[in-house]
C-alpha positions in Angstrom: -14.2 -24.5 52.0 -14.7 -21.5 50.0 -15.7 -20.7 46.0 -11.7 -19.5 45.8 -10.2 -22.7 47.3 -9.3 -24.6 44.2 -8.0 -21.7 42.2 -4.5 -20.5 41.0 -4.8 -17.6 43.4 -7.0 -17.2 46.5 -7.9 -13.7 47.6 -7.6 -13.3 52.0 -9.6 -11.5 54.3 -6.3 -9.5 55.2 -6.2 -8.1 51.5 -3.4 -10.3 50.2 -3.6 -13.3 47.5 -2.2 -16.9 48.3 -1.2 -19.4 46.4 0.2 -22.7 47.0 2.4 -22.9 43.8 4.3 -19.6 42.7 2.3 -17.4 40.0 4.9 -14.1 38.2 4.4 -11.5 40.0 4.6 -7.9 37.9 6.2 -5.1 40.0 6.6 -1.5 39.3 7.6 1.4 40.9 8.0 5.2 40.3 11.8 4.0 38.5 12.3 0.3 39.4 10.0 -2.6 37.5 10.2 -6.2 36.5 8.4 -9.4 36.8 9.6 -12.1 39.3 9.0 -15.5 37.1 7.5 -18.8 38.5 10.5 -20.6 37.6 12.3 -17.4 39.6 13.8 -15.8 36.8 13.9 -12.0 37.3 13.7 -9.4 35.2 14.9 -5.8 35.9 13.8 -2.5 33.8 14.5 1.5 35.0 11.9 3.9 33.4 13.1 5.6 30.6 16.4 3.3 30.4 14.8 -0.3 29.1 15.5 -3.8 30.3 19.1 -3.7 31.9 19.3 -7.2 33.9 17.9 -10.3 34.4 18.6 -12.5 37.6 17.8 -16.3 38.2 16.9 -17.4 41.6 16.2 -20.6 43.4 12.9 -19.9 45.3 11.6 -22.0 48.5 8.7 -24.2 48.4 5.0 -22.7 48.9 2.6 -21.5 49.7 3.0 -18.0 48.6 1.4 -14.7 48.9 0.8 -11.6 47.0 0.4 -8.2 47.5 1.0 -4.7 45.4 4.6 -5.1 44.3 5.6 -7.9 46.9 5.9 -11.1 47.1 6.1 -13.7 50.5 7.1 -16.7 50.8 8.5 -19.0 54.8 11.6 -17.0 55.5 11.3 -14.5 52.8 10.1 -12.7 50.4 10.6 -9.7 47.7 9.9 -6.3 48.6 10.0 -3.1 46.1 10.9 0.3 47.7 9.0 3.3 46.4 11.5 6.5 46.8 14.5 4.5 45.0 15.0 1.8 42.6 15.7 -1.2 45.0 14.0 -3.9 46.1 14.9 -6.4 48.6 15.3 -10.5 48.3 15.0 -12.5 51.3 15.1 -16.7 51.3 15.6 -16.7 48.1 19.2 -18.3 46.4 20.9 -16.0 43.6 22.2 -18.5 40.9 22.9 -16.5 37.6 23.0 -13.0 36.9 23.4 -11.5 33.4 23.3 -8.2 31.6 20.5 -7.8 29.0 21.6 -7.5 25.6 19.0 -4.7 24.0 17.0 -2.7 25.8 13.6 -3.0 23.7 12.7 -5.2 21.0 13.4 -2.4 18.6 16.9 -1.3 19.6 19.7 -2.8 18.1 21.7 -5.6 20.1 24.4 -5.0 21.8 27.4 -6.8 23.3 26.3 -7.2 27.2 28.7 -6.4 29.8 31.2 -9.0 31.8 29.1 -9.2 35.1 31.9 -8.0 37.7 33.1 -9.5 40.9 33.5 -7.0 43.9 33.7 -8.9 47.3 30.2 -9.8 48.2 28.8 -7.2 45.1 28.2 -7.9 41.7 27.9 -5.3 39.2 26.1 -5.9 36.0 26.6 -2.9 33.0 25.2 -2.1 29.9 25.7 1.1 27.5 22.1 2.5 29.3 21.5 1.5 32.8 23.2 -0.3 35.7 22.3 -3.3 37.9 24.2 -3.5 41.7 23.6 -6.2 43.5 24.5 -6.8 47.5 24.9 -9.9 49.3 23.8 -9.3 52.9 23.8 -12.7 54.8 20.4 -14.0 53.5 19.7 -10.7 52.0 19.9 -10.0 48.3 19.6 -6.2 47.8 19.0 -5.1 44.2 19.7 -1.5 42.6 19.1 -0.3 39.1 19.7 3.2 37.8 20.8 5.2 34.3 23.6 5.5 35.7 25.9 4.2 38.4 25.5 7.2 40.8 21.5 6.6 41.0 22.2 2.3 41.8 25.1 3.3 44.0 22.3 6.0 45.8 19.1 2.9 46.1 21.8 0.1 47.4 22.2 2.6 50.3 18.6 2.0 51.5 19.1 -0.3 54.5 16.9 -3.4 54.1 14.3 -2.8 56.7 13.5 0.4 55.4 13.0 -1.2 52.1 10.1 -3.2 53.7 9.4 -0.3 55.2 8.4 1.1 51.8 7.1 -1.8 50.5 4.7 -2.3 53.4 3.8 1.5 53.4 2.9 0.7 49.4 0.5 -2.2 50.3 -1.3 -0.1 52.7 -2.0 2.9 50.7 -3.3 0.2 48.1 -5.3 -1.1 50.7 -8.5 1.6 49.9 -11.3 -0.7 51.5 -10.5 -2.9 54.4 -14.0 -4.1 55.3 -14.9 -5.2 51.8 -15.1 -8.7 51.3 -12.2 -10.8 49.9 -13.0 -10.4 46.1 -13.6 -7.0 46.8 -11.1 -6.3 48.6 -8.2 -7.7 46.6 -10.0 -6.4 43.6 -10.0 -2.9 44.5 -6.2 -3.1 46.1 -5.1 -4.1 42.9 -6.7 -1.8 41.0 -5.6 0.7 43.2 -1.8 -0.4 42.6 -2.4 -0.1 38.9 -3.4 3.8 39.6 -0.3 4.5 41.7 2.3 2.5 40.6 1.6 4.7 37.0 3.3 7.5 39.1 6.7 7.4 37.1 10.1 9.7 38.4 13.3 10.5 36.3 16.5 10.0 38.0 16.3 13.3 39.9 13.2 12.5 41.5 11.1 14.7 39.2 7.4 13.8 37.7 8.1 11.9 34.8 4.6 11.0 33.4 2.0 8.5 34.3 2.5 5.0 32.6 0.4 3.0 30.6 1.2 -0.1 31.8 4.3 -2.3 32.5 4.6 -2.8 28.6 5.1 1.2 28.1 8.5 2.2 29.0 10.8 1.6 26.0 10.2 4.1 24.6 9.0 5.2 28.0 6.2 7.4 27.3 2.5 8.6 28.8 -0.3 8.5 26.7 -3.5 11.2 26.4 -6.3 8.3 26.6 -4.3 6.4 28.8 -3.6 8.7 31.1 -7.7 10.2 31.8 -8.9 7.1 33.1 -6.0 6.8 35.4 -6.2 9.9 36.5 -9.9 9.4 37.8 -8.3 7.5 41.0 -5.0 10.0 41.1 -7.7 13.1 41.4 -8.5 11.7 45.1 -5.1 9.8 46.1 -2.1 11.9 44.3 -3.7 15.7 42.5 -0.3 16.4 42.7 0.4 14.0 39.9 -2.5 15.0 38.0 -1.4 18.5 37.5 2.8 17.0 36.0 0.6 15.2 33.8 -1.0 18.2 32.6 2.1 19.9 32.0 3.8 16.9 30.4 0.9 16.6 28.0 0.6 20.0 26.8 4.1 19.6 24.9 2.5 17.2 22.3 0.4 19.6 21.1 0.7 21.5 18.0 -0.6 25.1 17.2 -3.6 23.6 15.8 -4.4 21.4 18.5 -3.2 18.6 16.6 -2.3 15.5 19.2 -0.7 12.8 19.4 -1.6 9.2 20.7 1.1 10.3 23.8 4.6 11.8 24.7 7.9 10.2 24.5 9.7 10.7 28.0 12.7 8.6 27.4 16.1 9.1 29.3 19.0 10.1 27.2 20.9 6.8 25.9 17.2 5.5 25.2 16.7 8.5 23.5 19.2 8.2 21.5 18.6 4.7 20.4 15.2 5.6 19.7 15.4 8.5 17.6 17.9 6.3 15.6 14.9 3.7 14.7 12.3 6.2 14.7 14.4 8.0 11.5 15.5 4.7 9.9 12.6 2.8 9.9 9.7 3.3 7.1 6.8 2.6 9.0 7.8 4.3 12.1 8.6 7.6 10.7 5.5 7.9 9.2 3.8 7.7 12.4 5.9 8.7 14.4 6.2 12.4 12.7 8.2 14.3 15.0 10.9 13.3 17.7 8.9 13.7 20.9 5.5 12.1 19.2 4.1 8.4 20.3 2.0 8.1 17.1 1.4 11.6 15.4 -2.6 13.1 15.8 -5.2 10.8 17.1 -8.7 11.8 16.8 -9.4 11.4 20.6 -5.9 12.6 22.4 -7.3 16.6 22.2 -10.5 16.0 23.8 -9.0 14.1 26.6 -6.6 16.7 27.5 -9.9 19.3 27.7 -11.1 16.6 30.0 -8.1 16.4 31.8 -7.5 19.9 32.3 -11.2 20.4 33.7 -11.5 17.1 35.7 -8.2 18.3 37.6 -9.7 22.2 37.9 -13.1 20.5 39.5 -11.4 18.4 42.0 -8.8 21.0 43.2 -10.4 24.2 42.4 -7.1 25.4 41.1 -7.7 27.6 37.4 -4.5 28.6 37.0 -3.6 25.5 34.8 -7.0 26.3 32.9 -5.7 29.7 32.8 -2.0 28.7 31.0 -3.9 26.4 28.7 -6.8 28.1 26.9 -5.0 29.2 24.1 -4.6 25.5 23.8 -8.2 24.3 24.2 -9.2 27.0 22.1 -7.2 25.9 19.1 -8.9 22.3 20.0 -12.7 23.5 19.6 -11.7 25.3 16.2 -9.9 21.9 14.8 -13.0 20.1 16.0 -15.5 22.5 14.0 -13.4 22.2 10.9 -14.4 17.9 11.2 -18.2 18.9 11.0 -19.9 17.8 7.1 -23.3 17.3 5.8 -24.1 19.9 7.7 -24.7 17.6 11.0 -23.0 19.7 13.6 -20.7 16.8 15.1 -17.3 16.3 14.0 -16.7 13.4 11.4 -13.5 11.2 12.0 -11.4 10.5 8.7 -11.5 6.9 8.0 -8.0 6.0 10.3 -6.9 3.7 12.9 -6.2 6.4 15.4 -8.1 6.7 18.4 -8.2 4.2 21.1 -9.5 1.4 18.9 -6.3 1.4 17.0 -6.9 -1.9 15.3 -10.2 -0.7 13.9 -10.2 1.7 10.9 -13.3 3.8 12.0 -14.7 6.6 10.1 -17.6 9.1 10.3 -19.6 9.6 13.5 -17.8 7.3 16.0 -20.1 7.1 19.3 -16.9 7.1 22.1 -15.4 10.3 20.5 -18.4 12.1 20.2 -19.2 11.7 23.8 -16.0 13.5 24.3 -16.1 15.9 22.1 -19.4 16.9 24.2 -17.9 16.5 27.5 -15.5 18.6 25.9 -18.2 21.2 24.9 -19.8 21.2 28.4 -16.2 21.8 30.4 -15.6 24.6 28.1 -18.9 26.2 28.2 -18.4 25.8 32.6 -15.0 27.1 33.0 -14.2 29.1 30.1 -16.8 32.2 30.3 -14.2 34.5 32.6 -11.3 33.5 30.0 -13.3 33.9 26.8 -16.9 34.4 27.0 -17.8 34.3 23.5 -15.8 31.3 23.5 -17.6 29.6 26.4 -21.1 30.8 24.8 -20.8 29.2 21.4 -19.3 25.8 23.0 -22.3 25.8 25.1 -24.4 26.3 21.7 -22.1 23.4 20.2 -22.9 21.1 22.8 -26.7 21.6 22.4 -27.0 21.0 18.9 -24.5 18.1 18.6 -26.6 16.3 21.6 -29.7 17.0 19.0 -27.6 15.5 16.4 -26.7 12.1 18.1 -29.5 9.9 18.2 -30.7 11.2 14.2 -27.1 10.0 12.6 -26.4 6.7 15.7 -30.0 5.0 17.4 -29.9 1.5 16.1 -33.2 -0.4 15.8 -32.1 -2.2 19.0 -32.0 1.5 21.0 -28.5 1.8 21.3 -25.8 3.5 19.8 -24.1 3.0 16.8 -20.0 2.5 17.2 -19.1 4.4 14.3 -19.8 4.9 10.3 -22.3 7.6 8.3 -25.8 5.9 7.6 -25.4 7.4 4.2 -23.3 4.5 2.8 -22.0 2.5 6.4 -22.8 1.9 9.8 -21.4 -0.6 12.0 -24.7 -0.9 14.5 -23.0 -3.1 17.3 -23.3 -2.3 20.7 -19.6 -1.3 22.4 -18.8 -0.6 25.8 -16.8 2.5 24.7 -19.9 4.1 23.4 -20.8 4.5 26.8 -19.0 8.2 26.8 -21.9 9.5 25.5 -23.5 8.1 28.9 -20.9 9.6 30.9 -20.6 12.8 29.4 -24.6 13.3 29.4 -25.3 13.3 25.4 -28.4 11.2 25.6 -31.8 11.6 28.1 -31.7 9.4 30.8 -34.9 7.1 29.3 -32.0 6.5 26.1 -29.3 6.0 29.0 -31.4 3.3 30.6 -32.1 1.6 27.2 -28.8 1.4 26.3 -27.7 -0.1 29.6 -30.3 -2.7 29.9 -29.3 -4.0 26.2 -25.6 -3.9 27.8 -26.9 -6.5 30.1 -28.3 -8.6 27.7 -25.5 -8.2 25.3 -22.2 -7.2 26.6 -22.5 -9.4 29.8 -21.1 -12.7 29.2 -23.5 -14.4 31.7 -26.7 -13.3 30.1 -25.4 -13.9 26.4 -26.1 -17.4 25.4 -24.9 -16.4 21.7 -21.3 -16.1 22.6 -19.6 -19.7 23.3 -17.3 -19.2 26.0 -20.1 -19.0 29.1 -19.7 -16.7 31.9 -16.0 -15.2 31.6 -16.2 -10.7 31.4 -17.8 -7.3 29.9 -17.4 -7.8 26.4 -16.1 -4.3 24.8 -18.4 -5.2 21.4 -20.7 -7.3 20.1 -21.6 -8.5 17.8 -18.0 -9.0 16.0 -17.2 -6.2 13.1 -19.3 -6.5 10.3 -16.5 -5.7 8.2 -13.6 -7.5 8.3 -11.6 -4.8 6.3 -12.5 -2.5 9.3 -10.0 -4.1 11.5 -6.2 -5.1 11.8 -3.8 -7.7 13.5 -5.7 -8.9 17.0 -8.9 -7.2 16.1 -9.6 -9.5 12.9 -10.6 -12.3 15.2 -13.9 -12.3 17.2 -13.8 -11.8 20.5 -10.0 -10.8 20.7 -8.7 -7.3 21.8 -11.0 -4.7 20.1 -12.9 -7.1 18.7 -14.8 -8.2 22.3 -12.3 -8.7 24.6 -13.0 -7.6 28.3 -10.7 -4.5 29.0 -11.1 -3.9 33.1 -11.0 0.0 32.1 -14.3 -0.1 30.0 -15.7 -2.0 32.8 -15.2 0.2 35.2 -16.8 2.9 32.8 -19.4 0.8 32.4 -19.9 0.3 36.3 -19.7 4.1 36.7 -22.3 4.9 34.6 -24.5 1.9 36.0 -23.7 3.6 39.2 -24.6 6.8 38.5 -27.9 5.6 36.8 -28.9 3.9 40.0 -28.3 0.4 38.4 -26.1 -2.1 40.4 -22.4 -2.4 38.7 -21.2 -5.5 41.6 -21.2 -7.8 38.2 -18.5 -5.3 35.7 -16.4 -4.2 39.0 -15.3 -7.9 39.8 -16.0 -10.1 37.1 -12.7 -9.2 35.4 -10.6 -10.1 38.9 -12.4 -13.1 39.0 -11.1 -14.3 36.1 -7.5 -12.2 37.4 -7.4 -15.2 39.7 -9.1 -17.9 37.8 -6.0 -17.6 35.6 -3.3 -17.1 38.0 -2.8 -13.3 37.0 -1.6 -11.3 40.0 -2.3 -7.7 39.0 -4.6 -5.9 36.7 -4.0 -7.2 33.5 -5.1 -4.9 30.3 -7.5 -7.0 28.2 -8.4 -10.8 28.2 -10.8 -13.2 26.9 -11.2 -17.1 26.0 -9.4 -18.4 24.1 -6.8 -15.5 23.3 -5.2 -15.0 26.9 -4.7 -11.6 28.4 -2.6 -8.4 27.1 0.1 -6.6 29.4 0.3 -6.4 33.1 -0.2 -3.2 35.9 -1.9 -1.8 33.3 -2.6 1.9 34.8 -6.3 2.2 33.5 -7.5 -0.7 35.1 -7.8 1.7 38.3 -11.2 2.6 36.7 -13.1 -0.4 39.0 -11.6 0.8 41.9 -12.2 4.7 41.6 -15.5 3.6 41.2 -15.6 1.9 44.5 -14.1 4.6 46.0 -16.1 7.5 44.3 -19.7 5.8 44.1 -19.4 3.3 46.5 -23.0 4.5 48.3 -24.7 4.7 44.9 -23.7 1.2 43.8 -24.6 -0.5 47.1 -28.0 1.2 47.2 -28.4 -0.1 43.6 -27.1 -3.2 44.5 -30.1 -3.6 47.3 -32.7 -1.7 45.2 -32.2 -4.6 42.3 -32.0 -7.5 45.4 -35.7 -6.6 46.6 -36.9 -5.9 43.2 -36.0 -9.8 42.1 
């Protein structure tokens, strides 16, 4: 008997998670993704095409097991290829098939297609994408494409080679084999969340890194998004790192305006996009231009810097810093032109739009300035043979707006602030997200030590007997808003979504700075999965926290817990027995 026995899902020594009744399983590969339903209704999407299909099945009795984009079951199972979009269905009984009506929520419905009879195929159409399926003895093979040329191409893939594929996947997932179940399973999952971001057009080309499941209609990749995903990608795909780069740089305007992320739809989705994005009031106000996801965010500029330079450390190639300056030097002037009072940080209008998009934050907001200095710094390293005098006043940036922080943000408490100007507002709570200015250096390590050990007390559900739900996740603030006019939608409620919610991301920020300030970050790394499997959820999910549920699914941020295992797995184990013989 083991601490896992009783719950929804039961993670194995062999990396794989069990189950004895069926849980969905969220799949998604560089052009195929769905969800396979407990009641075995599937769901088929393309990237950059939209929901196209979905398929009901008559599934076997358990037990069942999980794995990165497969699912097994006695006799069967579903595998997902990677190099086409197919998957495989094995033991499990077809019983309805039917085309999807819209695409997205926000495209108009349309009549679906008569699902057509061809011998032992069935072919399902709509106006944007294309469904074959193949009945192979007990086989089911599945195809999806834009059009029928890219199905016709994936039904080709014999069925072996499809678990071929699939297994090849679960391997490369499978980053640390020695780890201990939780561990394991945790950082496998994780790992699937980074990769299976990897998106492809119908040619086979780089076609962005995904947000998450919920992110492709319109598909499109997003600045923020997209940095903390990357941190895995740097070690397991560079090569995906530097399409990113390239794919990014087209969102930005002259003046280094940014959006929230790029629109990389396929051409019937396009279309049926561009129609709302014109028609509809709200939209096209912010949604300015065709290929904008949400017209200039405060923090999408500095992550691109960040990008840029994280991808130039790991690889050593400058070329793509060389192509881009221009850009990143347009980005430092926009970010002087923010400075007032004559405090030399930037001061962020009072908007919604940086990653707290439900929050209305103004003045010095603690997560963007620890950008905006990490910024500074990558500048002030790798710009001095492109523009010396460029390079030389970042680094004199950096130094004065690292003297600036703790005058205009310490709290009584010795944290932070999040965000406000204490000439007429501050909201003094203690979020995860401030944690950039950790990450990026901005404070002395004695502040950086302070401000973690009040994260323990605070943000840790198990040591916060204030908050009623027990031991459950990393709470990303708290206390809740001061304001309630500060905040929108999901955010208006304490403890839901901005508003303290446990995002696996921030925890994994969290854990890597605990990490790299020889603290032990066991506790952020896994306590998110724990409750992943507590709650039957097999994959990383985006945010959850009592009683509001959890956002989407394969959510490509939430690599952040495994790139920390992979990257600082000696300092957090040394932590980890430093604190052990210090208790």
């Amino acid at each position: 008997m083991t601490e896992f026995d009783t719950l929804p899902l039961r993670p194995e020594a062999d990396g794989r998670l069990t189950a004895p009744q069926p849980v969905m399983l969220p799949f998604m590969a560089p052009r195929l993704q769905g969800d396979l339903h407990p009641n075995g209704r599937l769901t088929l999407s393309v990237w950059g095409c939209g929901h196209i299909a979905t398929l009901s099945l008559k599934l076997p009795e358990g037990p069942f097991a999980y794995s990165p984009n497969c699912a097994e079951w006695t006799g069967g199972g579903l595998f997902v290829a990677q190099s086409r979009p197919v998957l495989l269905l094995r033991g499990a009984r077809l019983t309805r098939a039917a085309a999807a009506r819209r695409g997205a929520w926000w495209a108009r419905e349309e009549t679906p297609g008569k699902v057509e009879h061809r011998g032992a195929r069935r072919v399902i159409r709509t106006a944007w994408g294309i469904v074959l399926l193949l009945q192979a003895g007990g086989d089911l093979i599945v195809a999806a494409g834009e059009s029928e040329a890219e199905a016709e191409a994936a039904l080709a893939l014999p069925p072996e080679e499809i678990r071929a594929e699939a297994a090849a996947h679960v391997a490369r997932c499978d980053q640390a084999p020695g780890a201990a179940p939780l561990m394991r399973t945790m950082v496998s999952q994780s790992t699937h969340a980074g990769l299976s971001a990897i998106r492809r057009d119908a040619a086979g080309g780089f076609a962005g890194l995904a947000a998450g499941q919920a992110y492709s209609a319109p598909a499109r990749t997003y600045y923020r998004d997209g940095y903390w995903t990357l941190q895995i990608l740097l070690r397991l795909a560079p090569e995906a790192v530097a399409g990113q780069i390239e794919i990014l740089a087209r969102g930005i305007q002259p003046d280094g305006e940014t959006p929230s992320g790029v629109i990389l739809t396929g051409p019937r989705q396009s279309e049926r996009w561009e129609e709302v994005r014109r028609s509809h009031p709200k939209i096209v106000i912010e949604h300015l231009r065709p290929g904008d996801w949400w017209s200039d965010h405060f923090d999408s500029p500095l992550f691109f810097v960040l990008t840029v330079a994280d991808y130039v450390r790991a690889t050593g190639d400058r070329a793509v810093l060389e192509r881009h300056w221009p850009v990143i030097a347009a980005i430092y002037r926009r970010y002087r032109g923010f400075e007032r009072n004559g405090v030399p940080l930037p001061y962020k209008p009072r908007n919604d739009r940086d990653w707290a998009d439900n929050v209305y934050r103004h003045g010095y907001v603690a997560y963007d300035l620890g950008l905006w200095i990490g910024a500074l710094d990558a500048m002030a390293e790798l710009g001095g043979p492109l523009d010396a005098n460029l390079a030389a006043e970042a680094a004199e940036t950096a130094a004065a707006a690292r003297a600036a922080i703790e005058p205009e943000l310490l709290t009584e408490g010795g944290w932070l602030a999040d965000y406000g100007d204490r000439r007429d507002f501050r909201e003094d709570h203690l979020t995860l997200d401030s944690l950039t200015l950790l990450r990026f250096g901005a404070v002395s390590e004695a502040r950086a030590k302070t401000v973690l050990a009040r994260a323990r007390e605070m943000l840790e559900s198990r040591g916060n007997a204030e908050q009623p739900y027990g031991d459950w996740g990393v709470m990303c603030a708290y206390p809740p808003f001061a304001r309630r006019g500060d905040t929108r939608e999901k955010t208006v409620f304490a403890f839901r979504y901005h508003n303290g919610s446990d995002w696996p991301y921030l925890s994994g920020l969290y854990a890597e700075v605990l990490a790299d300030h020889g603290m032990d970050p066991v506790y952020p790394m896994t306590r998110w999965w724990r409750t992943c499997l507590e709650n039957g959820w097999a994959g990383a999910v985006e945010y959850f926290a009592p009683p509001w549920g959890r956002g989407s699914l394969l959510q490509g941020w939430s690599a952040m817990p495994a790139h920390v295992w992979l990257s600082r797995e000696g300092a957090w184990k040394a932590a980890a027995a430093a604190e052990l013989e210090g208790a």
